[in-house]
Structure formats: structure tokens, C-alpha cells
N, CA, C and O atoms as a GROMACS GRO file, in nm:
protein
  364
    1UNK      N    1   0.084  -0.118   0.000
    1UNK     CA    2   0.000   0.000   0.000
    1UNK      C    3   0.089   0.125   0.000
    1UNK      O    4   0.190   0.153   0.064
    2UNK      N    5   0.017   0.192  -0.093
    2UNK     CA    6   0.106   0.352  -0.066
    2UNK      C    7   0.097   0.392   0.071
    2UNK      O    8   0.019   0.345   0.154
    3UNK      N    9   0.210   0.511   0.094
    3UNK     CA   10   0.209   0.572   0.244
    3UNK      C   11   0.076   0.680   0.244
    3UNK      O   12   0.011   0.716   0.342
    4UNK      N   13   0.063   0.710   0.137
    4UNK     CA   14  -0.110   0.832   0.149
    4UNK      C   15  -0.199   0.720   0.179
    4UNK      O   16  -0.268   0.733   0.280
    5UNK      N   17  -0.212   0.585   0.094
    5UNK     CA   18  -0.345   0.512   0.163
    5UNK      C   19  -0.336   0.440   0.292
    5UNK      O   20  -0.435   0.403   0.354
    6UNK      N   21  -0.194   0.419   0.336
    6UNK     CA   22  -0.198   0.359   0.456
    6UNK      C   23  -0.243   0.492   0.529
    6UNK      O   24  -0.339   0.470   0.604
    7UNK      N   25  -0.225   0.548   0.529
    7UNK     CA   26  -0.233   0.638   0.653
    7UNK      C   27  -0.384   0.694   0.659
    7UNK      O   28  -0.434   0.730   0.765
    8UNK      N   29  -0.442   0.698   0.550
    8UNK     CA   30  -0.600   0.731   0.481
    8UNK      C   31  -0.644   0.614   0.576
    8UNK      O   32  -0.711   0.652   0.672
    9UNK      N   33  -0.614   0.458   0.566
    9UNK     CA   34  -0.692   0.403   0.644
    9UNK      C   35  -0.652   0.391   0.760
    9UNK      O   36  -0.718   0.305   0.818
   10UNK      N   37  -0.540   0.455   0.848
   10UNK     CA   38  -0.537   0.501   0.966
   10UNK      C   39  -0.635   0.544   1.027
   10UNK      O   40  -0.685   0.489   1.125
   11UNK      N   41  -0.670   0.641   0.980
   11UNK     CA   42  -0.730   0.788   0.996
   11UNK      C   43  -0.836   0.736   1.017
   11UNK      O   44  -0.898   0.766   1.119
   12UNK      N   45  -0.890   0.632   0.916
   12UNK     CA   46  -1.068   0.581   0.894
   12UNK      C   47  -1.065   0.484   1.065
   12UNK      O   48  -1.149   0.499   1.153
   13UNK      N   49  -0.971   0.411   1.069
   13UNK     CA   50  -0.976   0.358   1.188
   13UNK      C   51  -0.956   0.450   1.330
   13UNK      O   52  -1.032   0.438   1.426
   14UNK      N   53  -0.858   0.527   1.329
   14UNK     CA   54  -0.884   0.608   1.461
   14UNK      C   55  -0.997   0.651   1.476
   14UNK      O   56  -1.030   0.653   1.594
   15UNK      N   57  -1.086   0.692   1.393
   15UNK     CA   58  -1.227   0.738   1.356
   15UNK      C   59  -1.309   0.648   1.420
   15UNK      O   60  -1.361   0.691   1.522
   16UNK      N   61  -1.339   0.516   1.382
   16UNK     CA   62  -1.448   0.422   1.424
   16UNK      C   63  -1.369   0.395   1.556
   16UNK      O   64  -1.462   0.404   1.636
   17UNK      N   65  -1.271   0.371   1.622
   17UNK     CA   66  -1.212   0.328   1.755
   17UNK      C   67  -1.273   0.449   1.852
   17UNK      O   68  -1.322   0.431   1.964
   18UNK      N   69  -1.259   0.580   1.781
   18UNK     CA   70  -1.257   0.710   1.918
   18UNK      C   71  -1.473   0.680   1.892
   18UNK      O   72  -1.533   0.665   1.998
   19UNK      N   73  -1.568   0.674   1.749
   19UNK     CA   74  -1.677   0.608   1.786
   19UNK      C   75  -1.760   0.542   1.860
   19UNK      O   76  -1.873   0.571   1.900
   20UNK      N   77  -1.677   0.424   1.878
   20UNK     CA   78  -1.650   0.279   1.931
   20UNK      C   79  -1.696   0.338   2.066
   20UNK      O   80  -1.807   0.358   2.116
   21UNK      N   81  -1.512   0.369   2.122
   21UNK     CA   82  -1.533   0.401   2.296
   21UNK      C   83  -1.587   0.502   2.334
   21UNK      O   84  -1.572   0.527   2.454
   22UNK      N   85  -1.658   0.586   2.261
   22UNK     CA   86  -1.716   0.720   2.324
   22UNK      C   87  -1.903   0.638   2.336
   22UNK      O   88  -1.984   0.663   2.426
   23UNK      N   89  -1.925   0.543   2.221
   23UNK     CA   90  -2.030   0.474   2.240
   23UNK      C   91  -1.991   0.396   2.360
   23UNK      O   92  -2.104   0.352   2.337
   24UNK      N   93  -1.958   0.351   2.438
   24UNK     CA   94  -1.905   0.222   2.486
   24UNK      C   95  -1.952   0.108   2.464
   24UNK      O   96  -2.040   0.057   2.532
   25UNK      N   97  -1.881   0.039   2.340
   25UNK     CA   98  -1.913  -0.072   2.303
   25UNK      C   99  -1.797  -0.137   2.276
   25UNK      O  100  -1.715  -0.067   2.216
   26UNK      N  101  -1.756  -0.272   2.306
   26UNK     CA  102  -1.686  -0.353   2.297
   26UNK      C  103  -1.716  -0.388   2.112
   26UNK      O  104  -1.811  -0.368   2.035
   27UNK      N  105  -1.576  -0.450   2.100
   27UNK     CA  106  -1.538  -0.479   1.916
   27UNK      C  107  -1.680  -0.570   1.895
   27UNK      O  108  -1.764  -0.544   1.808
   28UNK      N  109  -1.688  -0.672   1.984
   28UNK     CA  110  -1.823  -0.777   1.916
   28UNK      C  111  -2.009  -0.686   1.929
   28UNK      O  112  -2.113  -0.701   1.865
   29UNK      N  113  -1.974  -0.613   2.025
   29UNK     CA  114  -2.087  -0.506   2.054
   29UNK      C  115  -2.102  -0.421   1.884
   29UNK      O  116  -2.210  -0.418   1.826
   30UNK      N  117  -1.988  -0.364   1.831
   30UNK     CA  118  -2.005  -0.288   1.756
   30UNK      C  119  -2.055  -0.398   1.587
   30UNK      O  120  -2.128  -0.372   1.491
   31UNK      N  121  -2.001  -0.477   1.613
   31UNK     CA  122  -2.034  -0.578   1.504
   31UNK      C  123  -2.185  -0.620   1.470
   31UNK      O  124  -2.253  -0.629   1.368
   32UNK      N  125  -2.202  -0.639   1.590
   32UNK     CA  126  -2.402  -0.665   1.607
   32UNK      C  127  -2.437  -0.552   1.562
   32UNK      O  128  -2.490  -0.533   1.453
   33UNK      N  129  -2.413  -0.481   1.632
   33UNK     CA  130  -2.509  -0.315   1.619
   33UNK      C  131  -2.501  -0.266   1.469
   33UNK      O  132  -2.585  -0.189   1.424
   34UNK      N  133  -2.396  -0.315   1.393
   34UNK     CA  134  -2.368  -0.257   1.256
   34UNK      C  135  -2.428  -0.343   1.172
   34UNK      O  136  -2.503  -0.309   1.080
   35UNK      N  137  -2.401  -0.448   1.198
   35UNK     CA  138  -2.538  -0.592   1.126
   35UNK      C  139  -2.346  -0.624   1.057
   35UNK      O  140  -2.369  -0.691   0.956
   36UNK      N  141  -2.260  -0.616   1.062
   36UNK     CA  142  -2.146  -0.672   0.993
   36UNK      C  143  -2.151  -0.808   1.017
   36UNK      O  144  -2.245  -0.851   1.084
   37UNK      N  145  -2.042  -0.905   0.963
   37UNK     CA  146  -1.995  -1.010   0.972
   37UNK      C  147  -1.895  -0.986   0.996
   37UNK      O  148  -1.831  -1.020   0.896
   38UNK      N  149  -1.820  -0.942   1.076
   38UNK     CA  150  -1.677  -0.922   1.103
   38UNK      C  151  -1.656  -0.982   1.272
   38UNK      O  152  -1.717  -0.962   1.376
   39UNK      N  153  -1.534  -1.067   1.233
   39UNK     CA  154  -1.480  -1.145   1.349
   39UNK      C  155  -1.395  -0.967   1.430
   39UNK      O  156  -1.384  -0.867   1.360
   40UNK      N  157  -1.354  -0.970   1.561
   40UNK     CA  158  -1.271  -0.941   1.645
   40UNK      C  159  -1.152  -0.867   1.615
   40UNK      O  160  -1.103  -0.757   1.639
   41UNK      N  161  -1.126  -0.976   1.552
   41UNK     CA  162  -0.994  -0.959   1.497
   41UNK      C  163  -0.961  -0.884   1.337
   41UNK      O  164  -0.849  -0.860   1.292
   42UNK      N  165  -1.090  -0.857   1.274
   42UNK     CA  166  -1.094  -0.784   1.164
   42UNK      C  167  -1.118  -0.674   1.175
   42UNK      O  168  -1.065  -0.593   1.100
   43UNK      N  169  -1.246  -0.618   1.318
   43UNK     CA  170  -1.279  -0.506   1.336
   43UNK      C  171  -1.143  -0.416   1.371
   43UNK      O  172  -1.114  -0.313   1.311
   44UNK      N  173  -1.050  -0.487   1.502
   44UNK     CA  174  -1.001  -0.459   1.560
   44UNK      C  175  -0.855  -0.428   1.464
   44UNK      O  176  -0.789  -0.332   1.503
   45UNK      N  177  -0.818  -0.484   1.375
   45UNK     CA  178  -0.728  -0.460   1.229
   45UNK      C  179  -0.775  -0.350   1.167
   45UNK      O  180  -0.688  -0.267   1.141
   46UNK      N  181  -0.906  -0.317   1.129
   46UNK     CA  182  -0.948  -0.205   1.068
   46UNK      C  183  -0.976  -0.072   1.118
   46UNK      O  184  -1.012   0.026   1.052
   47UNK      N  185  -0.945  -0.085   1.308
   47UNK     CA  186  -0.904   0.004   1.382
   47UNK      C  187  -0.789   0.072   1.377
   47UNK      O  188  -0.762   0.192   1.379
   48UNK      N  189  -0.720  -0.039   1.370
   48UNK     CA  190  -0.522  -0.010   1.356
   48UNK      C  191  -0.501   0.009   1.217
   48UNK      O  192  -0.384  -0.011   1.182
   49UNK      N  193  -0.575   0.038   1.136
   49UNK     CA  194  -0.527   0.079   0.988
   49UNK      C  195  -0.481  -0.016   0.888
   49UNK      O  196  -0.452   0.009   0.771
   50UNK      N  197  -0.478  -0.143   0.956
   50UNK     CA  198  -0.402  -0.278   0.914
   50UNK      C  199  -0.468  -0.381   0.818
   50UNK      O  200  -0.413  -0.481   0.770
   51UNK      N  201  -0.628  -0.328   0.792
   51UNK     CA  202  -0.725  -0.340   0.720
   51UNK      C  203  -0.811  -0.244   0.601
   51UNK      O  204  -0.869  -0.143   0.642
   52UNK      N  205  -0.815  -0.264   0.512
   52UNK     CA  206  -0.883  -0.211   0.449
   52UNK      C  207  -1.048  -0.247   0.479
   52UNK      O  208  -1.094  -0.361   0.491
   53UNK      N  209  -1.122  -0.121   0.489
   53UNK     CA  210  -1.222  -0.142   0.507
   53UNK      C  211  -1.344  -0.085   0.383
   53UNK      O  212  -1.323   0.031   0.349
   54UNK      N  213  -1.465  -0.153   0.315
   54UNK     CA  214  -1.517  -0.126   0.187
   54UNK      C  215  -1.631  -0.034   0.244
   54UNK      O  216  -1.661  -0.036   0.364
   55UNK      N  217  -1.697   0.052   0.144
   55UNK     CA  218  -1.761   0.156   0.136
   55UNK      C  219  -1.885   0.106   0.206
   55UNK      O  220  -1.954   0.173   0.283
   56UNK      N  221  -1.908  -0.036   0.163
   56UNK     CA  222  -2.010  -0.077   0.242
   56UNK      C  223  -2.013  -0.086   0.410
   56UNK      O  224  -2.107  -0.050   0.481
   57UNK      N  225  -1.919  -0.128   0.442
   57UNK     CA  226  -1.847  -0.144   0.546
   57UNK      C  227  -1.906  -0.022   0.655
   57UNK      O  228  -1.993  -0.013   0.742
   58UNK      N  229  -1.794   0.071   0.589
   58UNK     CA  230  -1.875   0.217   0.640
   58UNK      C  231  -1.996   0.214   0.683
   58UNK      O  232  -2.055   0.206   0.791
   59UNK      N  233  -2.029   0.226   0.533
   59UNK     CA  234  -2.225   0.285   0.554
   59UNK      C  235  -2.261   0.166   0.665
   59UNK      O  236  -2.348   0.201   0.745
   60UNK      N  237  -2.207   0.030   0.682
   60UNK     CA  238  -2.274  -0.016   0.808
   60UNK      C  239  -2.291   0.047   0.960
   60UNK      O  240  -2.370   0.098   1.038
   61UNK      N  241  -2.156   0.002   0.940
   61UNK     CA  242  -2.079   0.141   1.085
   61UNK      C  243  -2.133   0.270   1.092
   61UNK      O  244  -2.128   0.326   1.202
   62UNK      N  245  -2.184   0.329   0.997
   62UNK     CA  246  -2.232   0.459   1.049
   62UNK      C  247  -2.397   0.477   1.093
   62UNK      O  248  -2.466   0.559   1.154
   63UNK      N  249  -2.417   0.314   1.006
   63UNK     CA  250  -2.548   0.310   1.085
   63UNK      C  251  -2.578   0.272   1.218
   63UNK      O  252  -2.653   0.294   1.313
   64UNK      N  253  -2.485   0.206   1.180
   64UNK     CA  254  -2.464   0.171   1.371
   64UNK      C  255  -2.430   0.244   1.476
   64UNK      O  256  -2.451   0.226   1.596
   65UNK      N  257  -2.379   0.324   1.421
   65UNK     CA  258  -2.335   0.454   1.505
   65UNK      C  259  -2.435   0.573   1.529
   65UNK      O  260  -2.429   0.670   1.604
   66UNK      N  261  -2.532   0.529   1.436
   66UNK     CA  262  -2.625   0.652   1.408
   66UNK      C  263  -2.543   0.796   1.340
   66UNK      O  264  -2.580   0.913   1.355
   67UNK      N  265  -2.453   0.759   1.281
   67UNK     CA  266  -2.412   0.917   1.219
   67UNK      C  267  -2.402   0.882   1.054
   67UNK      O  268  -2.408   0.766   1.011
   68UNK      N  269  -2.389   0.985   0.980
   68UNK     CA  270  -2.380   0.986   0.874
   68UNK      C  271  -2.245   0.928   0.822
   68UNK      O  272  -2.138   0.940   0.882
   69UNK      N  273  -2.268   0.851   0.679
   69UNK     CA  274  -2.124   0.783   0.604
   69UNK      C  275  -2.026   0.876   0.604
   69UNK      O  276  -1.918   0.822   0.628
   70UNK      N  277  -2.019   0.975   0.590
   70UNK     CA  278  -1.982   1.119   0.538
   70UNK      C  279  -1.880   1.167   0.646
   70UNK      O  280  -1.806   1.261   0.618
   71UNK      N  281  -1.875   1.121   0.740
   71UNK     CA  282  -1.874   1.198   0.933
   71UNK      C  283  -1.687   1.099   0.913
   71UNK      O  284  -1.580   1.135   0.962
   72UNK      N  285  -1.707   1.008   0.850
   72UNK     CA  286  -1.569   0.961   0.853
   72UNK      C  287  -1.463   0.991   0.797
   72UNK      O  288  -1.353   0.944   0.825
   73UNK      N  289  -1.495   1.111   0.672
   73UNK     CA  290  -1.382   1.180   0.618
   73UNK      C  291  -1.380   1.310   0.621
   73UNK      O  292  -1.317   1.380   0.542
   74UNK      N  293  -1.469   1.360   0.737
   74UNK     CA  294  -1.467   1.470   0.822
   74UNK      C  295  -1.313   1.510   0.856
   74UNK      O  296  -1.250   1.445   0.939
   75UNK      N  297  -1.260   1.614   0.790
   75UNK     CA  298  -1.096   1.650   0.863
   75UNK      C  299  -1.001   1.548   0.863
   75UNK      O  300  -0.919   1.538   0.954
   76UNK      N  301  -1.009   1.446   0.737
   76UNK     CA  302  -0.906   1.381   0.699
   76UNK      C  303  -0.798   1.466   0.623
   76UNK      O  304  -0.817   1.503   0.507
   77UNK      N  305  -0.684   1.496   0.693
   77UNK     CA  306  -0.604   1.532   0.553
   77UNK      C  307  -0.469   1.502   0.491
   77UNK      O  308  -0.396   1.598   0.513
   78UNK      N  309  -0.405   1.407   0.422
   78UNK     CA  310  -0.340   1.358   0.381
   78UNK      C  311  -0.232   1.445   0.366
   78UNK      O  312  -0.258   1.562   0.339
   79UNK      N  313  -0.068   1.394   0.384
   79UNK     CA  314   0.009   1.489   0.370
   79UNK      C  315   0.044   1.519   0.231
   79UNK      O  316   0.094   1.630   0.210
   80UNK      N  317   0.029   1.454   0.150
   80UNK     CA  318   0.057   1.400   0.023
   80UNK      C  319  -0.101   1.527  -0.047
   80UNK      O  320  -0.057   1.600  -0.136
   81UNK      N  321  -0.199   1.542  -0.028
   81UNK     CA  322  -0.288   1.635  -0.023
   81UNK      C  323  -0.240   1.794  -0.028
   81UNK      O  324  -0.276   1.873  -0.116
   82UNK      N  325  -0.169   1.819   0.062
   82UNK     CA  326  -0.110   1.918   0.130
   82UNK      C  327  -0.025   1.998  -0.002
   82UNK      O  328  -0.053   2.102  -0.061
   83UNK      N  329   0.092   1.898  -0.022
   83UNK     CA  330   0.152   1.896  -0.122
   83UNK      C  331   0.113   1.934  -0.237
   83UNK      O  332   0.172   2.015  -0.308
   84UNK      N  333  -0.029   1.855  -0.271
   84UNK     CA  334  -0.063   1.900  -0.465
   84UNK      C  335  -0.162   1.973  -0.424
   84UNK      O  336  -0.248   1.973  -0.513
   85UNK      N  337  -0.204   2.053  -0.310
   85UNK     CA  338  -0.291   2.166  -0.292
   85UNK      C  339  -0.147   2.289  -0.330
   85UNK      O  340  -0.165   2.389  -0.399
   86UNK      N  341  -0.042   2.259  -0.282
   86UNK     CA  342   0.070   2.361  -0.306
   86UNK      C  343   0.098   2.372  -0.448
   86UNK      O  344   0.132   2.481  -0.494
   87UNK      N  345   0.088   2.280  -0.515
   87UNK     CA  346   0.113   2.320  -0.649
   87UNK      C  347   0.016   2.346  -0.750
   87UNK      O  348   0.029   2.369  -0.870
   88UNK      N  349  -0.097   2.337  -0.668
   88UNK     CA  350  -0.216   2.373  -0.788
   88UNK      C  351  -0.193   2.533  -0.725
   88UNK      O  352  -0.087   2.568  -0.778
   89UNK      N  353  -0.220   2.598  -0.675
   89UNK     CA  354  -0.202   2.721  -0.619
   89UNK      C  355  -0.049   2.805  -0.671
   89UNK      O  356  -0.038   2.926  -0.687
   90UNK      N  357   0.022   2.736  -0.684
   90UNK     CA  358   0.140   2.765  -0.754
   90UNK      C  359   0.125   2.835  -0.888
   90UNK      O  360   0.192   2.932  -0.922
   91UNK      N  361   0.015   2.766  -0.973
   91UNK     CA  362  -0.009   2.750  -1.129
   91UNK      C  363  -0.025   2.877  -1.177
   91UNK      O  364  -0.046   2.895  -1.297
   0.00000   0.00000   0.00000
């Protein structure tokens, strides 16, 4: 994986983890509530960035969360972003 998408799915995971414990729900808690099929050990990978997680995925989790799909790339910003915002502005 590139270093912009690893860190993109960092970001998506610190996101559903700070979710997670502000809901207080344990990894198998959040799995029910989202209607997923995800073992423990997948949720808990896609926390740590160590997973890719699919669009569907999301939209589960955010139902489960009760917030919008949208709320997860709230103030993501890539450093690599940063960069070709500098050179379009350059032009």
C-alpha cells in the first residue's frame, strides 16, 4: 500500500475506535449493532489501519453509530494532499 493510503486508512480507523469508545461498546458489541460479519480480529485490524475497510463497510458502521457515512472523512487530511494543494495554487 502507498504511504497516502496507509495512513487514509489510519485515519478511517482512529475514527471508528474514538466512535466505538465514546459509544461504549466492545469490538463484538459494535459488530451486532452494525449488522457486519466481522470477526474481532478484523474489526479490531481495521481500527489499527491494518485493514482495508469497503464503502459498504462504512455505511454499516455509520449506521450503527447513528451518524452519517460522510462523518468519517470529516478533517481527513493527507500529507501527500497538502503537497498538490501547493502546487495547484502555484499554477
Amino acid at each position: 500500500m502507498k504511504k497516502s493510503q496507509t495512513q487514509f486508512y489510519e485515519l478511517i480507523g482512529e475514527k471508528i475506535r474514538h466512535l466505538r469508545k465514546n459509544s461504549n461498546l466492545k469490538l463484538e458489541d459494535l459488530t451486532k449493532k452494525s449488522g457486519l460479519k466481522l470477526s474481532k480480529a478484523s474489526l479490531s485490524a481495521i481500527e489499527n489501519g491494518k485493514q482495508q475497510i469497503s464503502a459498504y463497510q462504512l455505511y454499516c458502521l455509520g449506521k450503527g453509530f447513528n451518524v452519517p457515512v460522510d462523518s468519517f472523512f470529516e478533517k481527513i487530511k493527507l500529507k501527500e494532499e497538502e503537497k498538490d494543494f501547493e502546487k495547484i495554487k502555484n499554477i
